[in-house]
VEXLUM-241498 format. One record per residue (C-alpha): x, y, z; residue in three letters. Coordinates in steps of 0.05 Angstrom, whole numbers, padded with zeros to 5 digits, always signed. Layout:
BEGIN
XYZALA/...
This chain:
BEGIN
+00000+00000+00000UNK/+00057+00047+00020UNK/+00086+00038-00044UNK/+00022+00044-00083UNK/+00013+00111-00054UNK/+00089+00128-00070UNK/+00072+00121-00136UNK/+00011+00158-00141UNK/+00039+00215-00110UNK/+00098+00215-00154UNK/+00055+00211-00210UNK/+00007+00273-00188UNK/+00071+00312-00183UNK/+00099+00304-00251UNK/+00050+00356-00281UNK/+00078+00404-00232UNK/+00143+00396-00242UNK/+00140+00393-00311UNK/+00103+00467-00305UNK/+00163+00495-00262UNK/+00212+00465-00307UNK/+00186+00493-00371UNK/+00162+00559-00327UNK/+00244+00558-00308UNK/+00269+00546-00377UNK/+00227+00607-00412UNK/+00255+00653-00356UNK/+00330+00631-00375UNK/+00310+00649-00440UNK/+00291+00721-00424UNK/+00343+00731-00375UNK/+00396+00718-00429UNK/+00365+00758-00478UNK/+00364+00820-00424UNK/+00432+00808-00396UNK/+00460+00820-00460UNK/+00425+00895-00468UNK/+00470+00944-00432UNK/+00414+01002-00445UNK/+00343+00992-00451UNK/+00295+01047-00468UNK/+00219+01016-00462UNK/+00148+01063-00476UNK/+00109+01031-00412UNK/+00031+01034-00387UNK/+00012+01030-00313UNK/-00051+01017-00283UNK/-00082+01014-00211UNK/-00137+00981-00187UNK/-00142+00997-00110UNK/-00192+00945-00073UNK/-00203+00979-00014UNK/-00240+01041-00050UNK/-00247+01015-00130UNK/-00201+01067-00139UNK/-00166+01065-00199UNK/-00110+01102-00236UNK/-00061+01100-00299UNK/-00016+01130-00339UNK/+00037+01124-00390UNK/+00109+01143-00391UNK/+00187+01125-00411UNK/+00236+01086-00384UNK/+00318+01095-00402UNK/+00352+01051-00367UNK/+00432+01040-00365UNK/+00436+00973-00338UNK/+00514+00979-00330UNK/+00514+01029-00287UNK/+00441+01021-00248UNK/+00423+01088-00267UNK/+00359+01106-00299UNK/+00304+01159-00311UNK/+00229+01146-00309UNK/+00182+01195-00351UNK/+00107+01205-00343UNK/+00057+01244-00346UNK/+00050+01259-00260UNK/+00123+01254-00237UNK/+00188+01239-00268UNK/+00241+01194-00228UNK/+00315+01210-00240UNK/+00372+01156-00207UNK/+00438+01161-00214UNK/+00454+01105-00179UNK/+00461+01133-00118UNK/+00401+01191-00099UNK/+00334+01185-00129UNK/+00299+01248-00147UNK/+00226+01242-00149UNK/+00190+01300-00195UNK/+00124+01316-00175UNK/+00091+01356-00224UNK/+00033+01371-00206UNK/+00055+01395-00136UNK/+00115+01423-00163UNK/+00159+01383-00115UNK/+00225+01348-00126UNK/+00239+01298-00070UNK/+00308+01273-00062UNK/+00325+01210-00022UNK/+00382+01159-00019UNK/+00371+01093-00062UNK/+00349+01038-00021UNK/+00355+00965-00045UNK/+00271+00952-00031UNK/+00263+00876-00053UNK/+00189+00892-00047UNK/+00189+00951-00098UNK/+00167+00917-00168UNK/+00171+00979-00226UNK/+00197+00998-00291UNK/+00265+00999-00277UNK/+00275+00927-00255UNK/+00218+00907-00290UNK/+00270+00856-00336UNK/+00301+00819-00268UNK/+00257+00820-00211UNK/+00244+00747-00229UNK/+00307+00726-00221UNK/+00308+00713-00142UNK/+00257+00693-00084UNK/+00203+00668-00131UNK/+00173+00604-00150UNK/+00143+00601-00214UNK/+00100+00556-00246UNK/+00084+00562-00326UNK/+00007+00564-00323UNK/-00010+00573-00398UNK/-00024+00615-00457UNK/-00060+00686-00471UNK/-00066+00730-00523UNK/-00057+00807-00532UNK/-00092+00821-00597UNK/-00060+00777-00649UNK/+00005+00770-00596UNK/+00015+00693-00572UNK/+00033+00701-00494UNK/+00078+00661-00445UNK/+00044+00664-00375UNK/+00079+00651-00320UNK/+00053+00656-00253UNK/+00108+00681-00190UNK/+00094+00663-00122UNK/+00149+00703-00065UNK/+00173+00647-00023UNK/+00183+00699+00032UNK/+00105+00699+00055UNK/+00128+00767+00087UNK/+00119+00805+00026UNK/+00052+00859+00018UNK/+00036+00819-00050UNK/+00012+00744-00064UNK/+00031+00735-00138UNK/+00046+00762-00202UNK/+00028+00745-00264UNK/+00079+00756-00323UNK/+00078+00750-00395UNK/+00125+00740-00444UNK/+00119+00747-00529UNK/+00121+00672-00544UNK/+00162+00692-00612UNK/+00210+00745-00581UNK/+00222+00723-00510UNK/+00215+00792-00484UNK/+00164+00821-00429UNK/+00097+00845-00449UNK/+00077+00854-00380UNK/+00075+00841-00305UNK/+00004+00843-00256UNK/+00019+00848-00191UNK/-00028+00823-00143UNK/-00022+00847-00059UNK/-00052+00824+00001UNK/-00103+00867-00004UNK/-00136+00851-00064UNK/-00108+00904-00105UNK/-00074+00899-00178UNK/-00016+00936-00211UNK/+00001+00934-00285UNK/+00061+00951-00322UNK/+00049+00937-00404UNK/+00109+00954-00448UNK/+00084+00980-00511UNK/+00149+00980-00545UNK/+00227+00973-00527UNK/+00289+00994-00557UNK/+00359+00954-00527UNK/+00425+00986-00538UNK/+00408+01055-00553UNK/+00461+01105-00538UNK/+00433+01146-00476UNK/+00463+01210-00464UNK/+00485+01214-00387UNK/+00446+01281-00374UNK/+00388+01231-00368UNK/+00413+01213-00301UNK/+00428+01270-00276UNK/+00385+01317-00237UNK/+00383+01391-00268UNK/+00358+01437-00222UNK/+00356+01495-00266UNK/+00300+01457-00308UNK/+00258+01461-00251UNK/+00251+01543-00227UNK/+00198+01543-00171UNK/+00200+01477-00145UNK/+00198+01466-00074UNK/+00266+01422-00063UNK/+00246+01365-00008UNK/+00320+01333+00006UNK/+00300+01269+00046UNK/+00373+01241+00062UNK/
């Protein structure tokens, strides 16, 4: 009987693994194709769906990111985010604030600018199917924390079957609410100019300067 339900077991198990290990190969797939961009610059979507109030919010914007250096500037239409590595500035337009604080390594912060390797650690993922974006044939993959400790309970990403690259991410927290980042379109290895990264204060006459360090 023991062995009977050894078997069984086993057997009701190969499905999943089979999901993780195809779920594990597609990722090493997209990895390699990212790790070999030193620059990305990506046209991005966000949306908010808050649960508590139905709130919800979006917006569009730019991403240029210089991978080799961990520097990168965020454009949209309410704020603009500026790193050069080492300070953050944080535009907010409509307030007409800049606030400045230090870069923080925040394993819980999913956005555009690690969008293409938050995958890589404290997940397990599980390849749960295929979708379809208009006449674009999708990869899902569905990422679980294994730290239980985190404010979110999944996310959903999918990948261009053809391409390999990331068409989006959902993120899903604790308290019902979702998060989307689409990229619309993405551009690797384009020369960015280093002024990107680099806060100019003069562009910004009559902004209140909030220095957070």
């Amino acid at each position: 009987m023991y062995v009977l339900l050894s078997v069984i077991t086993l057997v009701g198990a190969m499905p999943a693994f089979a999901q993780q290990d195809a779920a594990k190969k597609l990722l090493a797939e997209v990895s390699k194709k990212y790790d070999s961009y030193q620059t990305i610059q990506a046209n991005f979507s966000f949306s908010a769906i808050q649960a508590a109030n139905k709130g919800r919010y979006s917006d569009v914007g730019t991403l240029y990111l210089d991978k080799k250096n961990n520097k990168y500037q965020i454009t949209m239409n309410n704020q603009d985010l500026i790193s050069d590595s080492k300070n953050l500035h944080t535009i907010l337009k409509d307030e007409k604030e800049v606030q400045i604080a230090e870069i923080e390594n925040n394993a819980d912060a999913i956005d555009p600018s690690n969008i293409f390797s938050f995958y890589k650690t404290g997940f397990k993922y599980t390849l749960v199917g295929n979708e379809k974006s208009g006449t674009t044939l999708l990869d899902v993959v569905q990422l679980t924390p294994t730290d239980t400790k985190k404010n979110y309970t999944k996310i959903k990403l999918r990948i261009n079957k053809s391409t390999k690259l990331i068409h989006d991410a959902t993120i899903y927290d604790k308290n019902g609410g979702q998060y989307n980042y689409t990229i619309k379109s993405q551009t690797p290895n384009k020369k960015l100019d280093n002024s990107l990264f680099t806060f100019n204060k003069s562009k910004y006459s009559g902004y209140e300067i909030v220095d957070l360090r």
